[in-house]
C-alpha positions as CSV (number, residue, x, y, z in Angstrom):
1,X,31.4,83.2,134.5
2,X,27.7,84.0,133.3
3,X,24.0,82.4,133.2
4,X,21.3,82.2,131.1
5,X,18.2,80.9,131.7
6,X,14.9,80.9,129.6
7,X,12.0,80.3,131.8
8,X,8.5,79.2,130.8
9,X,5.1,79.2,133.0
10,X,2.5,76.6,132.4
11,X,0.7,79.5,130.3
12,X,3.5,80.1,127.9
13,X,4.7,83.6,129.5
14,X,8.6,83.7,128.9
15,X,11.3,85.3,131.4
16,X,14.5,85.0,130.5
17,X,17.4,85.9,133.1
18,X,21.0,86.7,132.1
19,X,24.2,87.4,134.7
20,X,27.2,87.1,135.9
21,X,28.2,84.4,137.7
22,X,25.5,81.9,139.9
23,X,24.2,83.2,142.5
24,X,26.8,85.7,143.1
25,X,29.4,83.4,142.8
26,X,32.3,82.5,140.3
27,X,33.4,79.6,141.7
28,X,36.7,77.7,140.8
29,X,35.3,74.1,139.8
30,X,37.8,71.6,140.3
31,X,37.6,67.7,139.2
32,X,35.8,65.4,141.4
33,X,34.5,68.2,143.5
34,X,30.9,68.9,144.2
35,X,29.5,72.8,143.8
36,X,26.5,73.0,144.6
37,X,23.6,76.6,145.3
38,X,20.0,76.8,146.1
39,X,18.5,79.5,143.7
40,X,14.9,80.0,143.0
41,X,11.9,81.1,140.3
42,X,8.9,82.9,140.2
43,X,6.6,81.4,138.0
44,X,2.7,82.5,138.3
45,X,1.4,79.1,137.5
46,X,2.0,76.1,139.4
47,X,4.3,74.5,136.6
48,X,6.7,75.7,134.0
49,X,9.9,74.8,132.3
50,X,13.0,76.2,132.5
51,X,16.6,75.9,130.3
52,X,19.7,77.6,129.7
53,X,23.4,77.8,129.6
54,X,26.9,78.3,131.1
55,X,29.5,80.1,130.1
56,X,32.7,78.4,131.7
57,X,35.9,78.7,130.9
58,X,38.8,76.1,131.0
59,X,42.2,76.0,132.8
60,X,43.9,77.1,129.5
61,X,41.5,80.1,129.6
62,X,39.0,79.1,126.4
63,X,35.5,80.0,127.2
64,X,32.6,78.0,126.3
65,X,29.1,77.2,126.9
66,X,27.5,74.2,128.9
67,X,24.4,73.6,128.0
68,X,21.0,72.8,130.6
69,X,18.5,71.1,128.8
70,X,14.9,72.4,130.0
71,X,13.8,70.5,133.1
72,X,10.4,70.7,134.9
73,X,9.3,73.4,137.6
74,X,6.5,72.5,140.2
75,X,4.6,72.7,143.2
76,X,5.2,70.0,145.4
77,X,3.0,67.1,145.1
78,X,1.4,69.2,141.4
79,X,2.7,66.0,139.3
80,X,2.3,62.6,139.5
């Protein structure tokens, strides 16, 4: 239903990004089934870190929250 991202550059400068949806899309997530969307960020460093949240809701209609734990943002070939 919504997204929330906190994203970090490799100079501490935070953006966070809140929304409906993914990428204009509220997809219907079924079991066993792949969703997958190319999105993007604009980070003015070549590395950053970015985390955030979810919010789903279930077949019985409860809404919750599915956590991202941060990951890593790079250049290509910026890390070893």
């Amino acid at each position: 239903m919504r997204r929330h991202w906190v994203i970090t550059d490799g100079d501490g400068k935070v953006n966070e990004v809140k929304g409906d949806g993914v990428v204009g899309k509220q997809p219907h997530l079924k079991p066993e089934k792949p969703f997958s969307y190319t999105s993007s960020a604009v980070l003015a460093t070549e590395v950053g870190v970015m985390q955030g949240s979810y919010t789903l809701i279930d077949e019985a209609g409860n809404e919750f929250e599915a956590e991202i734990p941060p990951f890593r943002l790079s250049l290509p070939n910026k890390l070893h």
